[in-house]
C-alpha positions in Angstrom: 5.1 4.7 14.4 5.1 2.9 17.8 6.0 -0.8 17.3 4.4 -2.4 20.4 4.3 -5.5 20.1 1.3 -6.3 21.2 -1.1 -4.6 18.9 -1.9 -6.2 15.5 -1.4 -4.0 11.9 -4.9 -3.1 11.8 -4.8 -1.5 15.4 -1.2 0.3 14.6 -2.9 1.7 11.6 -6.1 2.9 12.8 -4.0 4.5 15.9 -2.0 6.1 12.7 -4.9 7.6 10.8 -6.5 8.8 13.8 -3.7 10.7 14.9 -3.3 11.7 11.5 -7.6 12.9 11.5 -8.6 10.5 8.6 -11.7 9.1 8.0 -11.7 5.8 7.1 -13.6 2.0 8.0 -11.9 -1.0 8.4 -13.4 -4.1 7.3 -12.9 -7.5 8.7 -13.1 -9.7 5.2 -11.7 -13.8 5.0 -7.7 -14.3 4.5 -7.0 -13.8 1.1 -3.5 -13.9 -0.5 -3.7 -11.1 -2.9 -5.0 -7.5 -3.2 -7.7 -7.9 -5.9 -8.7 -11.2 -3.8 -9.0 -9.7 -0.2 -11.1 -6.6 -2.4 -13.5 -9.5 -3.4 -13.7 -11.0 0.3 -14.4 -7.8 1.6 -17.4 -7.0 -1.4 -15.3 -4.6 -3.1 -14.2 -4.7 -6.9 -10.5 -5.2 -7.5 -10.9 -1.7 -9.5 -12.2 0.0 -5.9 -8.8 -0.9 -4.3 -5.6 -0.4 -3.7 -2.3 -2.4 -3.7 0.9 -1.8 -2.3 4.1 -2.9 -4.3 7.6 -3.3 -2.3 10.4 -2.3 -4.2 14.3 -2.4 -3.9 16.6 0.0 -5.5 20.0 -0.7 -4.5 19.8 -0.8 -0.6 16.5 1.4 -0.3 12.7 0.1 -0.3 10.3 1.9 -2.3 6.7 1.5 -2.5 3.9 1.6 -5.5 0.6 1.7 -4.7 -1.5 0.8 -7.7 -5.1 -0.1 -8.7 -5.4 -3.8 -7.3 -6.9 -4.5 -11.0 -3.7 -3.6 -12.4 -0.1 -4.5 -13.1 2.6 -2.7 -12.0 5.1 -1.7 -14.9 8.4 -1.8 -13.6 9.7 0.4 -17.0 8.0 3.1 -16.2 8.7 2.9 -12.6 12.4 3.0 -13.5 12.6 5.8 -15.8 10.4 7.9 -13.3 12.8 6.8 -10.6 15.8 7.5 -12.7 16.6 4.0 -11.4 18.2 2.3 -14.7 18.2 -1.4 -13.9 18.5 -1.9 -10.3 14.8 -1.2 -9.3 13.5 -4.7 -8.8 10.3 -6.2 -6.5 11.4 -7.2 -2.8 11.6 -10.6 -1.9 9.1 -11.8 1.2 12.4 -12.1 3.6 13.2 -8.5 2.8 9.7 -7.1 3.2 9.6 -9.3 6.8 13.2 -8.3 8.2 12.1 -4.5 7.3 8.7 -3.8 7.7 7.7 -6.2 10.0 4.9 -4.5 12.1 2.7 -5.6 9.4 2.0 -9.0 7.7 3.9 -9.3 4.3 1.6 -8.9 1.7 -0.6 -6.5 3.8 0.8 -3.5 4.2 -0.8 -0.9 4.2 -0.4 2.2 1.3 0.4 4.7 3.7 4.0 6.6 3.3 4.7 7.9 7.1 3.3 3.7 8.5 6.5 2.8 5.8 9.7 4.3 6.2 10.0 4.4 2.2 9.7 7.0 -0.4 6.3 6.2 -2.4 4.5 6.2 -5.7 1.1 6.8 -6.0 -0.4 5.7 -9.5 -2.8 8.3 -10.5 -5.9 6.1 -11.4 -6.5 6.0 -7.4 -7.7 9.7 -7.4 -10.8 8.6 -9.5 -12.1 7.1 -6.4 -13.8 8.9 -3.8 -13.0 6.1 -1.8 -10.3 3.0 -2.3 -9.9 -0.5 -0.8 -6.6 -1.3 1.0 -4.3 -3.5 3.1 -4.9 -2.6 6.9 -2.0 -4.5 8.0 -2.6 -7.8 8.1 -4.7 -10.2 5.7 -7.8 -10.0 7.3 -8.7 -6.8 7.4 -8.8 -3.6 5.2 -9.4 0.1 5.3 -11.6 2.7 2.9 -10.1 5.7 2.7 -10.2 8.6 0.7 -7.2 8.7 -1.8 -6.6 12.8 -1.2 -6.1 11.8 2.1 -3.6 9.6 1.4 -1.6 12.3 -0.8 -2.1 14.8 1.8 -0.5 12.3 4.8 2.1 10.6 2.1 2.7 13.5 0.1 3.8 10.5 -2.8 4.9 11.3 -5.9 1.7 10.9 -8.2 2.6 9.4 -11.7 1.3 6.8 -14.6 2.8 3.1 -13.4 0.8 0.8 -14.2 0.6 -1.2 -17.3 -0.7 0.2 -20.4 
């Protein structure tokens, strides 16, 4: 992904999913600090959107992207992961210093936009269409979960928890 400066998450996204042919609307909403709260801002239940989860596993980032009603279970994670005890949530300074095209806490759920293996929790493919971070906290994107699978190819899996 180009990382020009000069263009804001939501604009380096939409250029993404256009190029990629996805349909999808963004949707200006009021800062919020959390998933489930920007979902709310935007008129959306929590349970209609997506969040996305940073992860470190030794030196690698990976990403979950769960329902933003749920919790992510970090048990599960590791044992799908095969990643013992060293799986653990990324700090703010490590999500800045490595994804910083986007605002931390606002990325967006979108493998090839994140240079990081990903997780897709399987409750998303209920939806015909999901909530989710657009980049920066003021804006999101409905999408079509498939269409995240078919761009992302993640790995599709239980991890949330029960």
């Amino acid at each position: 992904m180009a990382t020009d400066d000069s263009r804001s998450g939501v604009e380096r996204l939409a250029e993404f999913l256009d190029s990629q042919g996805i349909s999808y609307e963004v949707i200006e909403h009021p800062a919020r600090s959390t998933a489930a709260a920007d979902a709310r801002a935007a008129g959306i239940l929590p349970h209609d959107a997506a969040k996305t989860v940073v992860l470190r596993d030794g030196d690698e980032f990976r990403i979950a992207v769960i329902p933003a009603s749920e919790r992510l279970d970090l048990h599960k994670l590791r044992e799908l992961l095969g990643s013992a005890d060293t799986l653990r949530l990324a700090s703010e300074e490590e999500i800045a210093s490595h994804f910083g095209e986007f605002e931390v806490g606002a990325l967006p759920p979108f493998a090839p936009v994140l240079p990081a293996p990903e997780v897709l929790d399987r409750r998303l493919l209920d939806h015909e269409r999901i909530f989710c971070s657009g980049g920066d906290h003021r804006h999101g994107v409905l999408v079509n979960p498939q269409d995240m699978v078919r761009i992302g190819q993640p790995q599709l899996a239980d991890v949330c928890q029960d």
